[in-house]
N, C-alpha and C positions, 0 to 999 in steps of 0.2 A: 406523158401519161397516156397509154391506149386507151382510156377511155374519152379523153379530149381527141384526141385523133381521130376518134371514130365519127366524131359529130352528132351522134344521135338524136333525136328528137324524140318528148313525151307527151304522152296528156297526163294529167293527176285527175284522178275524180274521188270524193269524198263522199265512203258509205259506210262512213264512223259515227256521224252522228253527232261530232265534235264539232263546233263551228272553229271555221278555219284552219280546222285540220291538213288539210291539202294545202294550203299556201305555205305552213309553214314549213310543212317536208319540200315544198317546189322551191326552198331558200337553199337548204342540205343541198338538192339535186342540180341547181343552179351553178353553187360554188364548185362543184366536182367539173363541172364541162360542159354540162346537157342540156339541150334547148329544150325549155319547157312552154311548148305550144297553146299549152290551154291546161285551167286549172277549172275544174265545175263539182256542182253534186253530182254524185251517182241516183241511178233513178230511184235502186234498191238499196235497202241497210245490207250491210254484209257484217262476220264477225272475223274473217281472216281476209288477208290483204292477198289480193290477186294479182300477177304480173302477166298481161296478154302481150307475149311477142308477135310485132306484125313483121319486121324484118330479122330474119335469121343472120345475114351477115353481120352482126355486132355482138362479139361475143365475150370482147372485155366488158362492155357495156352491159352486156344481161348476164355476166358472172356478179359484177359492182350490184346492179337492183337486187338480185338475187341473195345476196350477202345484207344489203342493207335494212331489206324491207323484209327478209326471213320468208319467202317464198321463191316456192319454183316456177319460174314462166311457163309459160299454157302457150297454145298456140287457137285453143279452144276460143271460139269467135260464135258459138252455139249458146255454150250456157253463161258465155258475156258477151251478150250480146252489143252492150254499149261501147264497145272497143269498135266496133264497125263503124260506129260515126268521127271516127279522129283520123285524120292522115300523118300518122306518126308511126316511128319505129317501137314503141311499147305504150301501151296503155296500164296505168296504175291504177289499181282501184283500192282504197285503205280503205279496211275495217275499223271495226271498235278495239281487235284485241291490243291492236299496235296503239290505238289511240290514249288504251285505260294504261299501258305501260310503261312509257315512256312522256 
């Protein structure tokens, strides 16, 4: 699988508002390959799910989040800000819409 091969690392941060929200998607992302570094709140509620790519060379990896979580990765480290405090190759931030959905 390229996306085990890549090794990626995430954070999950949960700004759904769901409790536990983030852990249980960090189960999904576990089983795939990808080392999930850190699973927290987000600071801010959000209502779409945001993928901040911090390393660009994983690109079966942020096709897979990208597919999963129905967002395009950002590289945008401005208006998420909280993706600066992780040293991983993507930072996931869920919303509520993913959360009321599924």
């Amino acid at each position: 699988d390229p996306v085990t091969k890549e090794g990626a690392t995430v954070a999950i941060l949960n700004a759904s508002g769901v409790s536990g929200y983030a852990q249980t998607k960090s189960k999904t992302i576990k089983q795939k390959g990808i080392s999930v570094k850190a699973v927290a709140n987000a600071a801010t509620p959000r209502t779409a799910n945001v993928i901040v790519a911090l390393n660009n060379s994983k690109p079966s990896t942020k096709a897979y989040l990208e597919t999963y979580f129905k967002a395009a990765a950002t590289t945008d480290k401005v208006n998420n800000p909280e993706a600066q405090n992780y040293d991983v190759d993507f930072v996931i931030i869920l919303g509520s819409n993913g959360a009321t959905s599924n």
